[in-house]
Backbone and ligand atoms as CSV (ligand in chain L), in Angstrom:
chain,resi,resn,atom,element,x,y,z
A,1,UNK,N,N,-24.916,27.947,28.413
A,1,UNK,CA,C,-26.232,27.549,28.904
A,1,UNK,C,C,-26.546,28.320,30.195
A,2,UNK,N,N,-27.757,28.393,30.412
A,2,UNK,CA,C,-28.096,29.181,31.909
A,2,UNK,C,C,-29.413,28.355,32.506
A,3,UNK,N,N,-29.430,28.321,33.877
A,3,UNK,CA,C,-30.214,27.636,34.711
A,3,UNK,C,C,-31.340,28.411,35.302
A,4,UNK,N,N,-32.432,28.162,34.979
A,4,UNK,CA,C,-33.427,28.995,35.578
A,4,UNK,C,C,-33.869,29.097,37.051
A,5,UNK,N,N,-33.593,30.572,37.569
A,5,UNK,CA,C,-33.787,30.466,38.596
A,5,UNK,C,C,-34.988,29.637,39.360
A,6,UNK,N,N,-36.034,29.922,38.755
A,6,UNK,CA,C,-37.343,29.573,39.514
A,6,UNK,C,C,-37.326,28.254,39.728
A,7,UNK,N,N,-37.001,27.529,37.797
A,7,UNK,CA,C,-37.574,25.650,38.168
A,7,UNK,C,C,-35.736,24.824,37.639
A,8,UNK,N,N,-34.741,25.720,37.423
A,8,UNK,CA,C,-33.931,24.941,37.243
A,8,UNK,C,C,-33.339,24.489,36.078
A,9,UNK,N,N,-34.254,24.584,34.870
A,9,UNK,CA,C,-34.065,23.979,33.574
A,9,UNK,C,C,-32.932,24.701,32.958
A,10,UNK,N,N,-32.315,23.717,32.482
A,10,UNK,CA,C,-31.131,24.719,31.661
A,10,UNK,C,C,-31.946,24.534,29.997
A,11,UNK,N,N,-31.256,25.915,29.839
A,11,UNK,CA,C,-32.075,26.594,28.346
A,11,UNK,C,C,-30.683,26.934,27.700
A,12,UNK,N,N,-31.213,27.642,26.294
A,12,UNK,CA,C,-29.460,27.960,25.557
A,12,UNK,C,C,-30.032,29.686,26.046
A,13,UNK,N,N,-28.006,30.075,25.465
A,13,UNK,CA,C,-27.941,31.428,25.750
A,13,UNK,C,C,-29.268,32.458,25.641
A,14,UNK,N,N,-29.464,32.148,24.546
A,14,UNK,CA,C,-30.643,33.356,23.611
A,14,UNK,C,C,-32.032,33.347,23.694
A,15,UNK,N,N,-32.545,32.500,24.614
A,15,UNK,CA,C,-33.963,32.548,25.341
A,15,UNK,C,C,-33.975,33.178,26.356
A,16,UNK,N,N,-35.264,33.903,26.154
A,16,UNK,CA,C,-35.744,35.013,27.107
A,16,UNK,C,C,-37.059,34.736,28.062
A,17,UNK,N,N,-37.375,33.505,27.928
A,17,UNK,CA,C,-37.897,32.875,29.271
A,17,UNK,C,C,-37.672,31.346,28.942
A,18,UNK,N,N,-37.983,30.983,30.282
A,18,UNK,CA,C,-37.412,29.547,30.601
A,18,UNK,C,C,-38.829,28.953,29.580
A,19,UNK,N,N,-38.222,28.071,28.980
A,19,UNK,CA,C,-39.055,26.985,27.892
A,19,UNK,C,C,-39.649,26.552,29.040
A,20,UNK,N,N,-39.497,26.112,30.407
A,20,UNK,CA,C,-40.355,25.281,31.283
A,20,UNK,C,C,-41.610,26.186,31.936
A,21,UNK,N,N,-40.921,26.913,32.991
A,21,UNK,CA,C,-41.756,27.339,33.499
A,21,UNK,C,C,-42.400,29.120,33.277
A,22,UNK,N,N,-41.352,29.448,31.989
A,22,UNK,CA,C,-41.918,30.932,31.437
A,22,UNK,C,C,-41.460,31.918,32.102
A,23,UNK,N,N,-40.564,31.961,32.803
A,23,UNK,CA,C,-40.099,32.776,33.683
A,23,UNK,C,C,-39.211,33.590,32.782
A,24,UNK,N,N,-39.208,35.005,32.789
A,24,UNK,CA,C,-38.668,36.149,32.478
A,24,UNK,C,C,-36.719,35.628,32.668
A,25,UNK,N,N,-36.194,35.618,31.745
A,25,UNK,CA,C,-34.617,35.355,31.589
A,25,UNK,C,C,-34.269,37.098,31.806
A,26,UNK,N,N,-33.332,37.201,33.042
A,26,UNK,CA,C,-33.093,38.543,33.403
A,26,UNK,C,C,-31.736,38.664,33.232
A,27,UNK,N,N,-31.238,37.814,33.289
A,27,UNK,CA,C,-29.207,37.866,33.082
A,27,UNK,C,C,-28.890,37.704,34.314
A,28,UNK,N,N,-29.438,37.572,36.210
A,28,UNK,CA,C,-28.924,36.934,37.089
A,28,UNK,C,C,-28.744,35.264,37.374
A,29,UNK,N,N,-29.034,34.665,36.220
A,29,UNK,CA,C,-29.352,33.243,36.067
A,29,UNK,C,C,-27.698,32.721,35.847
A,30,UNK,N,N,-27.259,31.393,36.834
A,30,UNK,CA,C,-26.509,30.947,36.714
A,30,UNK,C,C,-25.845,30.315,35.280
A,31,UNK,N,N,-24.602,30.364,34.911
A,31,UNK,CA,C,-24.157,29.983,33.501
A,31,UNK,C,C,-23.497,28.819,33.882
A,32,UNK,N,N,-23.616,27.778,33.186
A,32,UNK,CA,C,-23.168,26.628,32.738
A,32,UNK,C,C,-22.262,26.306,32.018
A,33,UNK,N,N,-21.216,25.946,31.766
A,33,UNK,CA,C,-20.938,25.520,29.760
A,33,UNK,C,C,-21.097,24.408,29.686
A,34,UNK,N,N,-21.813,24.817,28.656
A,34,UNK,CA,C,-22.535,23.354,27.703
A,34,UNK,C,C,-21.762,22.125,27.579
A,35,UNK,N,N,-22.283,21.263,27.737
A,35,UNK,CA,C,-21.976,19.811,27.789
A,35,UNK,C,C,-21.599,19.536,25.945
A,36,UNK,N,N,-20.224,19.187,25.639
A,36,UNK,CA,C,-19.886,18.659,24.612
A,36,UNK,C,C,-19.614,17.320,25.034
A,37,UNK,N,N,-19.750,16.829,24.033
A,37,UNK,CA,C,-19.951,14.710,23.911
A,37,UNK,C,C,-18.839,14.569,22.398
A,38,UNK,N,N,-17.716,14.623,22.796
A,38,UNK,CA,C,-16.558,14.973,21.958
A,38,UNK,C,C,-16.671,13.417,21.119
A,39,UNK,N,N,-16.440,13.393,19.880
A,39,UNK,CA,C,-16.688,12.424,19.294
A,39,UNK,C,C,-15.708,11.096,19.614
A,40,UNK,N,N,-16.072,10.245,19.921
A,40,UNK,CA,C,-14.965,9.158,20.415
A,40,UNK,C,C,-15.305,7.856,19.044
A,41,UNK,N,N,-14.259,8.107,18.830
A,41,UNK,CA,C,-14.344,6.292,17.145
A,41,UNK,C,C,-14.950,5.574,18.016
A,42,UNK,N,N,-15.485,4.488,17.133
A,42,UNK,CA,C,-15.151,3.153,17.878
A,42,UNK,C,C,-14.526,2.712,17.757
A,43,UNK,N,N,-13.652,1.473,18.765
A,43,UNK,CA,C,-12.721,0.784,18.663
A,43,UNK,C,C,-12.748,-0.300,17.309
A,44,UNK,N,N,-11.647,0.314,16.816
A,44,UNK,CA,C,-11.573,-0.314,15.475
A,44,UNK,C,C,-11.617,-1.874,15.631
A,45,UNK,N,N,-12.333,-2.905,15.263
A,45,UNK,CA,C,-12.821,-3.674,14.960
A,45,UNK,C,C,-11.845,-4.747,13.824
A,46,UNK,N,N,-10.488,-5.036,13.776
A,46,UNK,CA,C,-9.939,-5.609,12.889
A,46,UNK,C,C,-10.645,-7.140,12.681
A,47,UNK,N,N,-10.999,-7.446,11.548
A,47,UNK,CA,C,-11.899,-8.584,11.126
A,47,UNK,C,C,-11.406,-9.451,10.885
A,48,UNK,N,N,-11.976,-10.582,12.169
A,48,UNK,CA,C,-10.548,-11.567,11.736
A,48,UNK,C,C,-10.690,-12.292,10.734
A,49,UNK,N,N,-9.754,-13.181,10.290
A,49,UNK,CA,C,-9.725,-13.707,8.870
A,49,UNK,C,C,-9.795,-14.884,9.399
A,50,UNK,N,N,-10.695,-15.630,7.818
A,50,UNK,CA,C,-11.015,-17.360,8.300
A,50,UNK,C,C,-9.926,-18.009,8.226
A,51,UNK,N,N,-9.864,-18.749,9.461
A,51,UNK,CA,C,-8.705,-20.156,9.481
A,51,UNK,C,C,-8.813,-21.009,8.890
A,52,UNK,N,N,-10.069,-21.204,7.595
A,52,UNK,CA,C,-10.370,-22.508,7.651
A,52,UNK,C,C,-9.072,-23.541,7.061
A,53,UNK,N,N,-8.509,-22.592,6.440
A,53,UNK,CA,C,-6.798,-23.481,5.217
A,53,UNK,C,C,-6.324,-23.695,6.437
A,54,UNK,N,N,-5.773,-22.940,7.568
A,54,UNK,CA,C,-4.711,-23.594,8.630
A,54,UNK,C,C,-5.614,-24.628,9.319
A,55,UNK,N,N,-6.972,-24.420,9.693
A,55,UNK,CA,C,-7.678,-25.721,9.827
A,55,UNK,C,C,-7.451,-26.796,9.424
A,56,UNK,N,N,-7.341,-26.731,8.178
A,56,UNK,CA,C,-7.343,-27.745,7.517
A,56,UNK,C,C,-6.113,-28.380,7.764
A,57,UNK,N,N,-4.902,-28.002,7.657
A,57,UNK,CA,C,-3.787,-28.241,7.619
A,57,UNK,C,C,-3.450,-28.977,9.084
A,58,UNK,N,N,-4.161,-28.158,10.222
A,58,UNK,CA,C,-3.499,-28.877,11.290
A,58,UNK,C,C,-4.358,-29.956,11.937
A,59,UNK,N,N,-5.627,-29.673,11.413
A,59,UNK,CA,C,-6.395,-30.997,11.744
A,59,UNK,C,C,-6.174,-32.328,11.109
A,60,UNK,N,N,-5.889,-32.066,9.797
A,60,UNK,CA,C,-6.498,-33.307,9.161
A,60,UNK,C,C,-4.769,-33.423,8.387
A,61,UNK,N,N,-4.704,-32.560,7.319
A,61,UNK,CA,C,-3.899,-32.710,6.022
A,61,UNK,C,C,-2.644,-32.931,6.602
A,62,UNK,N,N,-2.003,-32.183,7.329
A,62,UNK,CA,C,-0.851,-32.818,7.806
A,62,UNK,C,C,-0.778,-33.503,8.570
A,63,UNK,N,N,-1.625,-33.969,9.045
A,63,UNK,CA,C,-1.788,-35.705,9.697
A,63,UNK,C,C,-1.357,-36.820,8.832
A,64,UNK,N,N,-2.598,-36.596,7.793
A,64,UNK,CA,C,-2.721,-37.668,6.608
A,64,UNK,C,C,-0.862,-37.750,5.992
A,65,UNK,N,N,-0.628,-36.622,5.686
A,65,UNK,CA,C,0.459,-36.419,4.920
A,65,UNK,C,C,1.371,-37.260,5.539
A,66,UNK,N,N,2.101,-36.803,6.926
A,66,UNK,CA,C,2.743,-37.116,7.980
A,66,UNK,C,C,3.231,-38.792,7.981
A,67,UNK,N,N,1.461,-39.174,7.974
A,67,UNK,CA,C,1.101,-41.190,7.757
A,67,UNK,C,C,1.538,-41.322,6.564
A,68,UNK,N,N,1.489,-40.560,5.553
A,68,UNK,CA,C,1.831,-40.875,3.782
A,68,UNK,C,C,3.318,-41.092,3.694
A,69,UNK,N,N,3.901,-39.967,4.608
A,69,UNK,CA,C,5.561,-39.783,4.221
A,69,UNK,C,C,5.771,-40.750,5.370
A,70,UNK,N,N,5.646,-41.121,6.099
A,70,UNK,CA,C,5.929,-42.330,7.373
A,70,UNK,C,C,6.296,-43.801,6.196
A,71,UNK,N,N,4.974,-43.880,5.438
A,71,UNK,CA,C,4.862,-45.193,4.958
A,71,UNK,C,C,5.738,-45.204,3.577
A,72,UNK,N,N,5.945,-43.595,2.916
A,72,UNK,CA,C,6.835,-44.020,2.087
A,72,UNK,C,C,8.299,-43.855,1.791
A,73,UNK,N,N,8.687,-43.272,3.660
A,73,UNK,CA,C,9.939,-42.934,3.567
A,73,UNK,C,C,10.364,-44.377,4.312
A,74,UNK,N,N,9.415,-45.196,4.547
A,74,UNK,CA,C,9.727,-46.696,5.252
A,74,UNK,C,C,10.215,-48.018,4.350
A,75,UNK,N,N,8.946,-47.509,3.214
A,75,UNK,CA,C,9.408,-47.984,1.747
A,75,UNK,C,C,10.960,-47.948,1.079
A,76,UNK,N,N,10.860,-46.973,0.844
A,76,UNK,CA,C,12.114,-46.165,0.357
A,76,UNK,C,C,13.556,-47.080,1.124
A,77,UNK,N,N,13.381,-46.679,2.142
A,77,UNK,CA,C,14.729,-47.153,2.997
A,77,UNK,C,C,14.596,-48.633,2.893
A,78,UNK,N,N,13.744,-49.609,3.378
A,78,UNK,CA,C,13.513,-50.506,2.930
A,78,UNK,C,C,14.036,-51.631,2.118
A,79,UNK,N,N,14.364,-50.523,0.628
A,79,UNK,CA,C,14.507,-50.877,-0.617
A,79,UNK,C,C,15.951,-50.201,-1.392
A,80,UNK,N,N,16.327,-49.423,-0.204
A,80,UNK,CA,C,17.291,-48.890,-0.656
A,80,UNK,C,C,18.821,-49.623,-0.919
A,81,UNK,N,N,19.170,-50.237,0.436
A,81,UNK,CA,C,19.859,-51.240,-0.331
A,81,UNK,C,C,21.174,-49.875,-0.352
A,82,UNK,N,N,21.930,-50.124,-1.335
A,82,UNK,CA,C,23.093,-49.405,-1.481
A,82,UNK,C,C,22.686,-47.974,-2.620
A,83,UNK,N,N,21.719,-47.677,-2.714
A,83,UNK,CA,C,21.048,-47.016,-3.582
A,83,UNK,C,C,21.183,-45.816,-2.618
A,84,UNK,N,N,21.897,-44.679,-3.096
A,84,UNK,CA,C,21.802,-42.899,-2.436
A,84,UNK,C,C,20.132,-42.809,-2.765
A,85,UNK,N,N,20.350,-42.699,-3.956
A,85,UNK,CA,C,18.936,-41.826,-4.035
A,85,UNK,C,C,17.705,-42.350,-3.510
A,86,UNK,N,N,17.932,-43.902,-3.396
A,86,UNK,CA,C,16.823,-44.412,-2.192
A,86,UNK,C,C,16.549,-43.982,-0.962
A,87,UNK,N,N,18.003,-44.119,-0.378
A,87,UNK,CA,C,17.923,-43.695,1.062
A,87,UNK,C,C,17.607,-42.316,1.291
A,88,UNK,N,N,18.506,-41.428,0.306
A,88,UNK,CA,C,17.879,-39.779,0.365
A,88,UNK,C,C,16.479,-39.673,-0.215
A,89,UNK,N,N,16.140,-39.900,-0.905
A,89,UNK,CA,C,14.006,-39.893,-0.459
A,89,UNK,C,C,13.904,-40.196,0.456
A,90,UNK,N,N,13.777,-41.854,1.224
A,90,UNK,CA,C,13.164,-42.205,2.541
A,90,UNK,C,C,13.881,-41.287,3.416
A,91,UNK,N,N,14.781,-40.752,3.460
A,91,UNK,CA,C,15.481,-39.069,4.862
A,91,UNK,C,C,14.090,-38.114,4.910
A,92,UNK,N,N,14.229,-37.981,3.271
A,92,UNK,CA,C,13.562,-36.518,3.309
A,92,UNK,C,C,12.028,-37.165,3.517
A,93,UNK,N,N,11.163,-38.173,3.142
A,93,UNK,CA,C,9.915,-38.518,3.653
A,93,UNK,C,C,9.959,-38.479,4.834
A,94,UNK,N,N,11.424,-38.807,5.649
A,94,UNK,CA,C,11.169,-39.291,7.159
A,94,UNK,C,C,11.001,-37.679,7.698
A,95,UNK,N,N,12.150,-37.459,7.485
A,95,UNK,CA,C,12.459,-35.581,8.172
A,95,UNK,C,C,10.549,-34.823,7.779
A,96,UNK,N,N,10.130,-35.410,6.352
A,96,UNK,CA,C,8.496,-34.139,5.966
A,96,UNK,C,C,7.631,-34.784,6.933
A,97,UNK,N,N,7.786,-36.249,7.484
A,97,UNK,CA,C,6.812,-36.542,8.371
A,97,UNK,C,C,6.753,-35.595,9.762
A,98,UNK,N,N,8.016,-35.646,10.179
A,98,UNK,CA,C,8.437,-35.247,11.483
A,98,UNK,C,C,7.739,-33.526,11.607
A,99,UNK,N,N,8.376,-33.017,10.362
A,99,UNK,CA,C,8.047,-31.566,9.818
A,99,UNK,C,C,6.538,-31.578,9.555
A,100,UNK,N,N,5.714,-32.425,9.374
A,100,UNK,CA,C,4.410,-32.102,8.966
A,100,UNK,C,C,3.465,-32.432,10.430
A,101,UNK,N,N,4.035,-33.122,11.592
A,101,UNK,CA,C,3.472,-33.284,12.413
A,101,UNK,C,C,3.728,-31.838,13.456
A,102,UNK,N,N,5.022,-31.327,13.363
A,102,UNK,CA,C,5.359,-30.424,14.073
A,102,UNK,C,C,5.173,-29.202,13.580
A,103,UNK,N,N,4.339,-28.900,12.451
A,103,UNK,CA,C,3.770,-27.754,11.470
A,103,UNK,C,C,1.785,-27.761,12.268
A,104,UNK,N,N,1.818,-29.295,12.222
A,104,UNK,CA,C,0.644,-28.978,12.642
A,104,UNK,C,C,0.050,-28.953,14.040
A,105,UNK,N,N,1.196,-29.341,15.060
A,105,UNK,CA,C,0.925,-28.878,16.333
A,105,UNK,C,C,1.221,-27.303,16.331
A,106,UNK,N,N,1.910,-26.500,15.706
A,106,UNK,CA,C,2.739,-25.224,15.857
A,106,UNK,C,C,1.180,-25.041,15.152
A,107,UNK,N,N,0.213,-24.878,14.459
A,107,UNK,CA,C,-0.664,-24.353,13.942
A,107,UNK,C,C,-1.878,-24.211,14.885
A,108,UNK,N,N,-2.131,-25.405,15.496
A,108,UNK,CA,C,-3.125,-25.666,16.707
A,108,UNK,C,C,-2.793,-24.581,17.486
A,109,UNK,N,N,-1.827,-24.873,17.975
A,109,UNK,CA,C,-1.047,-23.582,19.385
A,109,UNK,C,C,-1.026,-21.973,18.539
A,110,UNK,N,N,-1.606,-21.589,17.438
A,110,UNK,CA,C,-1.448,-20.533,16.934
A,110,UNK,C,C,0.044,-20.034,17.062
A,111,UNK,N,N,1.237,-20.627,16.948
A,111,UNK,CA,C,2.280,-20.221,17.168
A,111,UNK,C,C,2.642,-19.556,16.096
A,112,UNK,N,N,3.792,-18.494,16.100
A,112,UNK,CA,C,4.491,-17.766,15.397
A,112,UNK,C,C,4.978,-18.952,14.000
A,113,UNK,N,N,5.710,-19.429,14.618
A,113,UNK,CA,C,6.728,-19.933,13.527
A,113,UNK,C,C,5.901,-21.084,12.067
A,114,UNK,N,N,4.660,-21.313,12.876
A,114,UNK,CA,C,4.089,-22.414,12.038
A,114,UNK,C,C,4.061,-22.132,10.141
A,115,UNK,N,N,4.004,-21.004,9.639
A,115,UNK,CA,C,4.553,-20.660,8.592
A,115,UNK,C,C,5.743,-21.519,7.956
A,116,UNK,N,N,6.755,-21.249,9.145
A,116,UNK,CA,C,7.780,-21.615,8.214
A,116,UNK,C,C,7.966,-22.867,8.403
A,117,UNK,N,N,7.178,-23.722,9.119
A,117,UNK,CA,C,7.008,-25.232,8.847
A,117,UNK,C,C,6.256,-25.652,7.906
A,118,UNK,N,N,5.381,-25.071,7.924
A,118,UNK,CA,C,4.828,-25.541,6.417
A,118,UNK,C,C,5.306,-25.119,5.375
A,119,UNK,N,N,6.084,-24.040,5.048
A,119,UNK,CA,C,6.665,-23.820,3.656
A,119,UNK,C,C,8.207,-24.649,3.692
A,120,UNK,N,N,7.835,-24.986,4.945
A,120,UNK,CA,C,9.259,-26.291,4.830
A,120,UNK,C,C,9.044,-27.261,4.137
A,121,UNK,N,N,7.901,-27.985,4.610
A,121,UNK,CA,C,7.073,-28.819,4.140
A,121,UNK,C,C,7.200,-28.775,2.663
A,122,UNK,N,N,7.015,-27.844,1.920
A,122,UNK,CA,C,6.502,-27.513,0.472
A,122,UNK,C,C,7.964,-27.469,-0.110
A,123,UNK,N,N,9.376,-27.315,0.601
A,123,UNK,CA,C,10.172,-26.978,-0.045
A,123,UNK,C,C,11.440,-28.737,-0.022
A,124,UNK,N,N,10.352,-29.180,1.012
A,124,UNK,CA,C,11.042,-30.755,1.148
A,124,UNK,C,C,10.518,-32.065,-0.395
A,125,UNK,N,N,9.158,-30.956,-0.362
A,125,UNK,CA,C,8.610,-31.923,-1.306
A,125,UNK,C,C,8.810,-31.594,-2.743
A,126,UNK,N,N,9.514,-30.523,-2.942
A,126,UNK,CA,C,10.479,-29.882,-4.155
A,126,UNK,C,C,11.724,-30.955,-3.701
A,127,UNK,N,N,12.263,-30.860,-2.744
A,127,UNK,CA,C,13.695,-32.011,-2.774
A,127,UNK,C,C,13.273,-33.532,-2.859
A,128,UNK,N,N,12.200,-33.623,-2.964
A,128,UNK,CA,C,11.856,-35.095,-2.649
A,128,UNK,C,C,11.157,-35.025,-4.284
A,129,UNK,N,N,10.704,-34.138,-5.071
A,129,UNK,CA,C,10.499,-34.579,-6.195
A,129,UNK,C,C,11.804,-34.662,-7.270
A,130,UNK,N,N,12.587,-33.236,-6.869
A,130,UNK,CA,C,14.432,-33.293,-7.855
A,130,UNK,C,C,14.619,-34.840,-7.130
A,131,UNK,N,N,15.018,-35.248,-6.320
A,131,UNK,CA,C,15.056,-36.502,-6.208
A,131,UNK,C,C,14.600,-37.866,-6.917
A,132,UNK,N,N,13.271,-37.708,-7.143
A,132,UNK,CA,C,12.948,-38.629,-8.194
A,132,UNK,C,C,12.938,-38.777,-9.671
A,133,UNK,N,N,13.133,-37.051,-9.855
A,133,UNK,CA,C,13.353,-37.155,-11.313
A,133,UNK,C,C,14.611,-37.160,-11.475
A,134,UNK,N,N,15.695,-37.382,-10.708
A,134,UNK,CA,C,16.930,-37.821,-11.044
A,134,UNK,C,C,17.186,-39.247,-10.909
A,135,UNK,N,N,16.310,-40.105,-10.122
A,135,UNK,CA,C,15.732,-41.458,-10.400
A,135,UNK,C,C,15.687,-41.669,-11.614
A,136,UNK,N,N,14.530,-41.246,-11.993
A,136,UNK,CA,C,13.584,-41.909,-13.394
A,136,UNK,C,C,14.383,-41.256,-14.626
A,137,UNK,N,N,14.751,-39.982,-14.513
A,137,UNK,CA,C,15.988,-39.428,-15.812
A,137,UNK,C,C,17.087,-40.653,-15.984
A,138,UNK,N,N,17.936,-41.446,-14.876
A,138,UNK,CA,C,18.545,-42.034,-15.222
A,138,UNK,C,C,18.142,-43.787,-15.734
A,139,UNK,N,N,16.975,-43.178,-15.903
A,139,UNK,CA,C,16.375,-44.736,-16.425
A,139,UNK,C,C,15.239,-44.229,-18.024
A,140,UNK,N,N,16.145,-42.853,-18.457
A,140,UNK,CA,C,15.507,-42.088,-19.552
A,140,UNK,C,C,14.561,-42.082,-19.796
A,141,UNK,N,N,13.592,-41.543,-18.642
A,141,UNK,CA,C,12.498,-40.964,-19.191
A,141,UNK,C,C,12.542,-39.939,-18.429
A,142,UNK,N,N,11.272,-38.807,-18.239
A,142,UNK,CA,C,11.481,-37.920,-18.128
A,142,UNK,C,C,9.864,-37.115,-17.786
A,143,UNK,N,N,9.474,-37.117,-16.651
A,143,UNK,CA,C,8.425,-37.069,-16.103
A,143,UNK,C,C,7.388,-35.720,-15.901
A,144,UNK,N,N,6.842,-34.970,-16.768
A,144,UNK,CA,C,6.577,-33.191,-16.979
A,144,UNK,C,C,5.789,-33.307,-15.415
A,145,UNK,N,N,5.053,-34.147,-15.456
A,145,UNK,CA,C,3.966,-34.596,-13.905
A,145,UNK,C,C,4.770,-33.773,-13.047
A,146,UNK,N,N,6.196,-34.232,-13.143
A,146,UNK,CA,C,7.154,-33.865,-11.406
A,146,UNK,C,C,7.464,-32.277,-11.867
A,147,UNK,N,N,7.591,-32.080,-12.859
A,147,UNK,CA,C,7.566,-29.955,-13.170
A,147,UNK,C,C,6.651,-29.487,-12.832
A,148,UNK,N,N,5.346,-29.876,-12.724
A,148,UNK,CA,C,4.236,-29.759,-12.339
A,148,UNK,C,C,4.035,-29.769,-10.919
A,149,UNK,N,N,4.323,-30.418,-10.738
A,149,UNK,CA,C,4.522,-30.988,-8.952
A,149,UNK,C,C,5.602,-29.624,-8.170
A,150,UNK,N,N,6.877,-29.689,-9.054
A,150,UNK,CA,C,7.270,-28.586,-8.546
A,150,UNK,C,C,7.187,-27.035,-8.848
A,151,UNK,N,N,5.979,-27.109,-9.788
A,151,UNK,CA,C,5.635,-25.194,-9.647
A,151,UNK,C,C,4.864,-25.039,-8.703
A,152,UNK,N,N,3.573,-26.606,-8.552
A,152,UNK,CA,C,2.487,-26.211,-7.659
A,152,UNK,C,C,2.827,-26.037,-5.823
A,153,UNK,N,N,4.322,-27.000,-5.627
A,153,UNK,CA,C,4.996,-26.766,-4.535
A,153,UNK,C,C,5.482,-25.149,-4.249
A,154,UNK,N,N,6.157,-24.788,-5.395
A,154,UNK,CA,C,6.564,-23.362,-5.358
A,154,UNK,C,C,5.488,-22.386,-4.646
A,155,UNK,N,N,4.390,-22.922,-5.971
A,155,UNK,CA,C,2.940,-21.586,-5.739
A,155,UNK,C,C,2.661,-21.889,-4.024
A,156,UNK,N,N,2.558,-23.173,-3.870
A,156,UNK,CA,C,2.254,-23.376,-2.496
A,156,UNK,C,C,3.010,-22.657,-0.840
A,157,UNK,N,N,4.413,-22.095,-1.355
A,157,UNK,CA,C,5.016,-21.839,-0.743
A,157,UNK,C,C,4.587,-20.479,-0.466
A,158,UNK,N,N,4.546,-19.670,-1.716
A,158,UNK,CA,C,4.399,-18.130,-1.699
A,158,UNK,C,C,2.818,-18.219,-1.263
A,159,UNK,N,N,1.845,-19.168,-1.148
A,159,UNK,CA,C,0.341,-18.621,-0.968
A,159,UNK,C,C,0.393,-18.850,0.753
A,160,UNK,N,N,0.926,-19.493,1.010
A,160,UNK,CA,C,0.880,-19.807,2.494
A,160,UNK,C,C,2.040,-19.219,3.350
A,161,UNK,N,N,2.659,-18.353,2.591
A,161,UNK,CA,C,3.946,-17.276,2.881
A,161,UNK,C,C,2.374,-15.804,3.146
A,162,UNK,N,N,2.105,-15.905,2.035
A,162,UNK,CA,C,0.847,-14.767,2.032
A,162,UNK,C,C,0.011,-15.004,3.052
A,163,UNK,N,N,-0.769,-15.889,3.612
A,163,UNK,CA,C,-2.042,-16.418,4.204
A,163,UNK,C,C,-1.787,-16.325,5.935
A,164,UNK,N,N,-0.369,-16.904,6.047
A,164,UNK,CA,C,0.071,-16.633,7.511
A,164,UNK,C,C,0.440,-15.272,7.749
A,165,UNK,N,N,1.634,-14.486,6.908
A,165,UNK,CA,C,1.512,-13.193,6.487
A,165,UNK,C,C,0.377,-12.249,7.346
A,166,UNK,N,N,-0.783,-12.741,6.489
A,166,UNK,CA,C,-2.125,-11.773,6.802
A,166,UNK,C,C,-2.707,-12.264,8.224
A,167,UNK,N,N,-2.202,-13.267,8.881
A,167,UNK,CA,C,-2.805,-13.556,10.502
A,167,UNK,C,C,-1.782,-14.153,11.296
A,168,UNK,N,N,-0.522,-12.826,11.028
A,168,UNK,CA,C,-0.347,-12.629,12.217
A,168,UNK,C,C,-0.723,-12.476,13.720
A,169,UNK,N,N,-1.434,-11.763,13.770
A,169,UNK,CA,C,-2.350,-11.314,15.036
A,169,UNK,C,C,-3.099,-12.639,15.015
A,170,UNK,N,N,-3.246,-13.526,14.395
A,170,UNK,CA,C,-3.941,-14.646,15.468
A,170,UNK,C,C,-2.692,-15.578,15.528
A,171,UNK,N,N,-1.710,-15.804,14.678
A,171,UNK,CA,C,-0.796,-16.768,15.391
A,171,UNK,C,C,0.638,-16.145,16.143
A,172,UNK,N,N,0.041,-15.327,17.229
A,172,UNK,CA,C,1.232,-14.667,17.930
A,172,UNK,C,C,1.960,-14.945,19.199
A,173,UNK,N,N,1.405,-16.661,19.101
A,173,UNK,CA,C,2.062,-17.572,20.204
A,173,UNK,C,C,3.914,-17.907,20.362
L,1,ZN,ZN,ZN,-37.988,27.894,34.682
């Protein structure tokens, strides 16, 4: 670029009078180099992902749950009597309460570990269902409901293995 003597304007190399004031470009005109505006990204923008499932979980569902396994691991023991498999349900209701309250404070606090409290959660309620169908098997029957119960525990494990997985970066407490 070059600066015109007379009014100042910078022009490009290859003009032979100043676009402003018309002045004869002689080659004693000061040179410049041109102003480059080097391309800068924008700051990548990672989009955060909706909380609403861990929402859910630490507001409400593992609350409710928490009160569910309270009242039926109270039951359980209760009634247990000299009965193992009584008392081991009401453990494991007592221990998923404890685990479902402390899944859902660890979720509030965006903490790291809250993942693996809740797939605790999911893997207590797989021991708390083999538990009952070794109940009710020994009273021959035989319950497909609780196979059911334990694939949807399974699936539950791997989707919320996936879901925390993908937001990291928000629970990096
Ligand atoms: Zn000029």
């Amino acid at each position: 670029m070059r600066v015109c003597n007379n009014c100042g304007t910078m022009m490009e190399d290859n003009m032979v009078v100043c676009p402003n004031c018309l002045k004869t470009i002689d080659g004693t005109e000061q040179m410049i180099a041109p102003t480059y505006y080097p391309y800068v990204p924008m700051p990548q923008q990672t989009p955060q992902l909706g909380l609403k499932w861990a929402n859910f979980l630490g507001y409400f569902s593992l609350w409710l749950g928490a009160l569910i396994e309270v009242i039926s691991g109270v039951k359980c023991l209760e009634i247990a009597g000299t009965e193992t498999m009584y008392l081991g349900l009401g453990l494991v209701c007592i221990v998923a309460a404890i685990f479902s309250v402390i899944a859902a404070i660890k979720i509030i606090k965006r903490m790291k570990d809250a993942k693996l409290f809740v797939c605790a959660l999911y893997a207590l309620d797989i021991v708390s269902t083999v538990i009952a169908m070794l109940m009710s098997s020994s009273y021959g029957e035989f319950a497909w409901n609780r196979i059911i119960s334990i694939m949807v525990s399974v699936s539950m494990i791997f989707i919320n293995n996936y879901y925390f997985d993908n937001r990291k970066d928000i629970f990096i407490n």
